[in-house]
N, C-alpha and C positions, 0 to 999 in steps of 0.2 A: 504494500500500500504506500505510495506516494504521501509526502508530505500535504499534499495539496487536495486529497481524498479524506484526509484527515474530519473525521465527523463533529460536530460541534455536541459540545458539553449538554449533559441534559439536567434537571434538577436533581437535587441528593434526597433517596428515599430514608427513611426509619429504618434502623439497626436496633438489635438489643446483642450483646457481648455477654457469656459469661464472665466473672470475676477472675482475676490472675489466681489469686489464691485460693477461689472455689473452685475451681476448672483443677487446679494442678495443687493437692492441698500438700503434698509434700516439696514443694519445689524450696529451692533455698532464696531467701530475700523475702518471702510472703510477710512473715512474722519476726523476722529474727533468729528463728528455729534454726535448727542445721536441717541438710536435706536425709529425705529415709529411704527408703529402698523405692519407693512408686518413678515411675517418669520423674529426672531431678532437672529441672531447667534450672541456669545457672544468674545472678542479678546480674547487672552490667549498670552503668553509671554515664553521665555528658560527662568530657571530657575538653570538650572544643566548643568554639563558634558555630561551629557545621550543625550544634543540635540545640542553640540556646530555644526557649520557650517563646513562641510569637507573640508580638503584639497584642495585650489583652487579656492574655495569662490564659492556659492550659484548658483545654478542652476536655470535663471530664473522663474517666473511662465508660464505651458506651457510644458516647453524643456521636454526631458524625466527623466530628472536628481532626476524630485519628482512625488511623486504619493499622492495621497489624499484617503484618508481612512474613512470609514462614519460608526455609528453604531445604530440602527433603532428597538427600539421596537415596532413591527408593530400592536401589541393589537389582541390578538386569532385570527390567517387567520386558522379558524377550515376549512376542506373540506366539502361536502355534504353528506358524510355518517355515517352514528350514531354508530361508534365502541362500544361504553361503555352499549347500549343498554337502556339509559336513557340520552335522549335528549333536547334540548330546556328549554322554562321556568325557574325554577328556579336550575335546574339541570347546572353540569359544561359544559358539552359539549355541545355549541350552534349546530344547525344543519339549515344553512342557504339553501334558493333555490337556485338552480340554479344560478341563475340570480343575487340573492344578492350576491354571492360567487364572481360573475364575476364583481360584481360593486365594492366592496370590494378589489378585486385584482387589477382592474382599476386602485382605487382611490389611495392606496398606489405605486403601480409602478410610477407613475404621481409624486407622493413626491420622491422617490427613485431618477427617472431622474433628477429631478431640484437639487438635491444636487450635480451633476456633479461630483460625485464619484469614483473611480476606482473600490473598494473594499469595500462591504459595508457589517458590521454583522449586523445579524438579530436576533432577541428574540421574540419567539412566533409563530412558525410558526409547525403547527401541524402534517403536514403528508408530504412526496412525490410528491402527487398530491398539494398537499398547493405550495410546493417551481416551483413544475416546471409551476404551474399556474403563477403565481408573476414573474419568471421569459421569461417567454414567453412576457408579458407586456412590457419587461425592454429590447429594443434593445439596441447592445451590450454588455452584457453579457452574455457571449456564453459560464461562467462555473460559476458551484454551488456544492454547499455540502451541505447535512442534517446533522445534529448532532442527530439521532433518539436515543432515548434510552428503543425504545419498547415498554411501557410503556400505556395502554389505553389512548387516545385521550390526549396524554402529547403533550405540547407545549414547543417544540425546539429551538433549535438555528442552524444558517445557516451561509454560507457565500454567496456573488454572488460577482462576482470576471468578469471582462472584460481582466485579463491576466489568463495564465492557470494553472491549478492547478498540480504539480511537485510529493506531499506526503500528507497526509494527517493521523492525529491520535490523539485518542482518548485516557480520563483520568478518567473517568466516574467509570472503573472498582478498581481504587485506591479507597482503605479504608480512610480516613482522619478525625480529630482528636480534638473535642471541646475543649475548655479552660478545662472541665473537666474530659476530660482523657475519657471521651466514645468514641466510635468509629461513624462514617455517610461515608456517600459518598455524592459527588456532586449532587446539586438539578437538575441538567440538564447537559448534557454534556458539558465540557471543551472540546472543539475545536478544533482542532490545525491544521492551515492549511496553504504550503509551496506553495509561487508564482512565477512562474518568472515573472518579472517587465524589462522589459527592457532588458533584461539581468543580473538586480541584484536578488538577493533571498528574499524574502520578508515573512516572518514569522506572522502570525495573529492568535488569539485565540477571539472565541467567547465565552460570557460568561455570565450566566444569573443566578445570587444569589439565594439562599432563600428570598422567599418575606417574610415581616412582618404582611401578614395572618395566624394569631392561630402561634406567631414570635415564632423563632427558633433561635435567636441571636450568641449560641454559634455552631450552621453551619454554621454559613456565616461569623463568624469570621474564622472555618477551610476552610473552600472555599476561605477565600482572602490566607491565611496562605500558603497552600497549590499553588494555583495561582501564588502567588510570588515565593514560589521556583521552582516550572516548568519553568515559563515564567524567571526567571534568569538564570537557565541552561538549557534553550535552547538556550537564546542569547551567552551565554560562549561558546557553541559545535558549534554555525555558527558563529563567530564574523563578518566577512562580514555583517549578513543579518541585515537587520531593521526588527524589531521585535516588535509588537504593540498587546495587549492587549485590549477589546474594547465590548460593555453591560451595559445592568440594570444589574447593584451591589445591586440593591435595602438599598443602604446605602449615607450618605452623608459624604462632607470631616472632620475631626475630629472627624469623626466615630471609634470606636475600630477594625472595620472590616477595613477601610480603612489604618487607621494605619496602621495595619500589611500589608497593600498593600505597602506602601511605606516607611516602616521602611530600615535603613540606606541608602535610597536617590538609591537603584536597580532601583526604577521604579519611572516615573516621570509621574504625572498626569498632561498634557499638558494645562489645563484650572488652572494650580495652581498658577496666579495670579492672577485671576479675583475674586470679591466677588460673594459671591453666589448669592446675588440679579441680576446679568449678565448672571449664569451657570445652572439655576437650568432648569427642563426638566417636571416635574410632579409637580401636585397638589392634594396635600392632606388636606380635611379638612382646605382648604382654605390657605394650607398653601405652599407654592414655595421650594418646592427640588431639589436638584444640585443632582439623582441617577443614570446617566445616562454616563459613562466614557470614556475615551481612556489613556491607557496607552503605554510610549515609555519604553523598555530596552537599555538599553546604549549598544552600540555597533555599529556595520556598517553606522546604518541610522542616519537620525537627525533630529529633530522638525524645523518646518519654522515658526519661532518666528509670533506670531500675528495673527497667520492663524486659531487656533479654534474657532470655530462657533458650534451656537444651532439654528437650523430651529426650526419655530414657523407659528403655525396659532394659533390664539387665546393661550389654556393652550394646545392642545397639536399640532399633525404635521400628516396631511395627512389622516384624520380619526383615527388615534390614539390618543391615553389618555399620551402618551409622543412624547415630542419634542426628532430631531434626532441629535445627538452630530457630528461634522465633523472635520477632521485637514490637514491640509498638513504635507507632511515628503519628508526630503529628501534620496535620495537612497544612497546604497552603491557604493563605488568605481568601482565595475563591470559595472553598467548602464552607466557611464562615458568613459565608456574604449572601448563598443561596440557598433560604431557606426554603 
């Protein structure tokens, strides 16, 4: 969709939110409690410019003034037919039945709902039939987008979205540029998808790194590189919208990759108070990683200090091998203006 197809904003209807701490009664940050064994989402805190509080002060939780934003590696939702011609076993593309496909989409939609999300990116979601299956599960969500990149039984990234989707485009086709001057492109498509929220415009990129299978370190350092100046010029060209970033980075904070994500304070990674023992989302090798992100650009919207959360069952969230990262934001001035 062209920018110039682009649909004009309609009014913002009535929400009701359940409560952070009803929704999630063990999460850490509710009460001051420590977290317990249930799904532990973890607090996170502003930290920057990029999330002060608009004009007017804080829109309660609920109102339509914020919207919550979720982003969900849902672990290979491959569909039932064997594109690559080499299937199952120890081959990549799993090729489930029927019926496990359908318990599989079940079992994540189930996690999806209870995040009480508006907006939720997804990483790993294989085909068409993958997204509108998962979606069909997930009432209220009456829009979605693939990020396909064509690719034999590649695993994508998505949005599912409960407001409607305005524009939509794509970065996949950009060349971008290792530490050492060779050329890649993105391991998965860069996302980029426009909402209306209420009435305000709401900016989301899904985003899914080089993994550090057979690693590739100096892509996914061009992948944050690159990331951060799209996602900072795009918030410059909408300054109204909130503009969120949001994926397995497949990297941790103090990372070289992540660095360049938040080199001179553009982009604020919304869990950047918490230690990692709070944030981390995967296990590796026994060992707890914080790769799983949301980032804000400074501009229209704002972070709702306290409000990131990490669903948990055990090590990961919903039949997946990662837990799903979650924040509140608040909107821009527009959401405010149109009641």
């Amino acid at each position: 969709m062209s920018p110039s197809s682009r649909l004009p904003f309609g009014s913002r209807s009535l929400r009701s939110h359940l409560s952070l701490c009803g929704l999630f009664l063990a999460f850490a940050g509710c009460d001051g409690r420590p977290a317990q064994t249930l799904p532990t989402p973890d607090a996170g805190a502003c930290l920057s410019s990029a999330c002060s509080v608009p004009d007017g002060g804080a829109p309660p939780e609920g109102s339509a003034g914020r919207v919550r934003i979720a982003a969900y590696n849902v672990h290979r939702l491959f569909d039932t037919v064997c594109d690559s011609g080499s299937c199952g076993g120890s081959n990549y593309e799993e090729i489930p039945t029927q019926a496990e496909f359908e318990q599989q989409a079940e079992r994540l939609a189930r996690a999806i709902t209870a995040l009480d999300a508006e907006v939720v990116l997804l990483e790993e979601v294989e085909t068409q039939a993958s997204l509108d299956e998962l979606q069909r599960r997930t009432p209220g969500f009456g829009h979605a987008q693939l990020g396909e990149i064509g690719t034999v039984a590649s695993v994508d990234v998505a949005v599912l979205s409960k407001h409607p989707i305005i524009d939509v485009r794509r970065h996949r086709d950009r060349y971008i540029y290792r530490p050492d001057g060779s050329a890649t492109r993105f391991s998965r498509e860069l996302l980029e998808v426009h909402l209306n929220v209420y009435g305000a415009e709401v900016i989301v990129f899904a985003a899914h790194f080089r993994s550090k299978v057979d690693d590739d370190p100096g892509r996914r350092i061009a992948e944050a590189t690159v990331s951060r100046e799209i996602v900072v010029g795009v918030a410059a060209a909408f300054p109204d919208a909130l503009v969120v970033l949001g994926g397995d980075l497949n990297d941790v904070p103090g990372s070289e990759a992540l660095n360049a994500m938040e080199r001179d304070g553009a982009l604020l990674r919304v869990s950047s108070d918490r230690p990692s023992t709070e944030v981390w989302t995967y296990v590796y090798s026994n060992q707890r990683q914080a790769i799983d992100h949301l980032y804000l650009a400074a501009g229209g919207g704002a972070y709702v200090p306290g409000s990131f959360r990490v669903a948990r069952e055990g090590n990961g969230y919903g039949g997946s091998d990662h837990g799903a990262v979650m924040a509140d934001f608040f909107l821009g001035p527009a959401s405010l203006s149109n009641p």
